[in-house]
N, C-alpha and C positions, 0 to 999 in steps of 0.2 A: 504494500500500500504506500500510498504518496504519505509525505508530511501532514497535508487534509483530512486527507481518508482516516490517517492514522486516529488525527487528534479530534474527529467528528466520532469514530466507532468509538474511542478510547470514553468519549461523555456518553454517547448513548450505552455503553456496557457498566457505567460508575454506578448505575441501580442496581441493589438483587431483584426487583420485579421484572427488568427488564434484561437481566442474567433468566430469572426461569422461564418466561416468554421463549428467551431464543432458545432454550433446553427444550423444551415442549415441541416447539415448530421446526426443531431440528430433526424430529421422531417422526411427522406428519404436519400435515396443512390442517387447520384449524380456523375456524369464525371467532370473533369477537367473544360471542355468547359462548362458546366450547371452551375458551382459555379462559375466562369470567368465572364460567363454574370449578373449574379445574384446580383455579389458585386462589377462591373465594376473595374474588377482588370485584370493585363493582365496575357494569359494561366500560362506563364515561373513563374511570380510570387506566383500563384494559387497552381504552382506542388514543387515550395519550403517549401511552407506551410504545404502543404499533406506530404511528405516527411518526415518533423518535426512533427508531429501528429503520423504518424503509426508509426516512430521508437521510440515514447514515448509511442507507445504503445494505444492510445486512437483513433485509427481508424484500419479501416482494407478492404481490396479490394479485389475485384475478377472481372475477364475478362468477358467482354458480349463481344463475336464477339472482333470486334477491339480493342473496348473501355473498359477503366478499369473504375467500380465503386463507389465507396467511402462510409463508410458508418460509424458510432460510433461502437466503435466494440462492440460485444453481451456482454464480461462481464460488461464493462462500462456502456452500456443499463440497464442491471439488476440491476445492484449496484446503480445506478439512480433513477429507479423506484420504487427499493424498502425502498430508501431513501427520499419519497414525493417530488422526481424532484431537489435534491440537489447532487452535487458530494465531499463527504468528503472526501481530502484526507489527513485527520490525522492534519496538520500542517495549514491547513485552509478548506473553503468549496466556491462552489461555486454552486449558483441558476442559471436553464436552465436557467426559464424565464425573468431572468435580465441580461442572457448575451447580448453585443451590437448586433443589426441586421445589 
């Protein structure tokens, strides 16, 4: 990642709500109302989190019918996987499987 990228993911990841967000939608695509129930948080808080995630660039959505999906976006998937489930971005790293649930 650029100096930006870095320092845009580096604040959207400084939450643990939005630490579990991208643990969840790392495993599957999920709605608002799926990740709301999941981490007993309420909708409105749920869609400021997503918000802060896809304009950092580390999610990414598409419409089903009404509802909008949610999902880790594909390069960050890649770059994950092909990094034994770590996400480096340069100035530190971070393990899926240690992020909070």
């Amino acid at each position: 990642m650029t100096g930006l990228d870095c320092i845009a993911a580096l604040k959207a990841l400084g939450e643990e709500t939005r630490l579990r967000i991208l643990r969840l939608l790392y495993q599957e695509e999920l709605s608002v109302n799926d990740i709301s129930e999941r981490l007993q948080a309420t909708q409105y808080n749920v869609s400021k989190h997503l918000r802060i995630l896809r304009e950092a660039g580390l999610l990414e959505s598409r419409k089903l019918g009404k509802q909008r999906l949610y999902g880790v976006a594909e390069s960050l998937k890649s770059r994950v996987a092909a990094n034994n489930n770590v996400l480096d971005l340069g100035c530190c790293t971070f393990r899926f499987e240690r992020l909070p649930r």
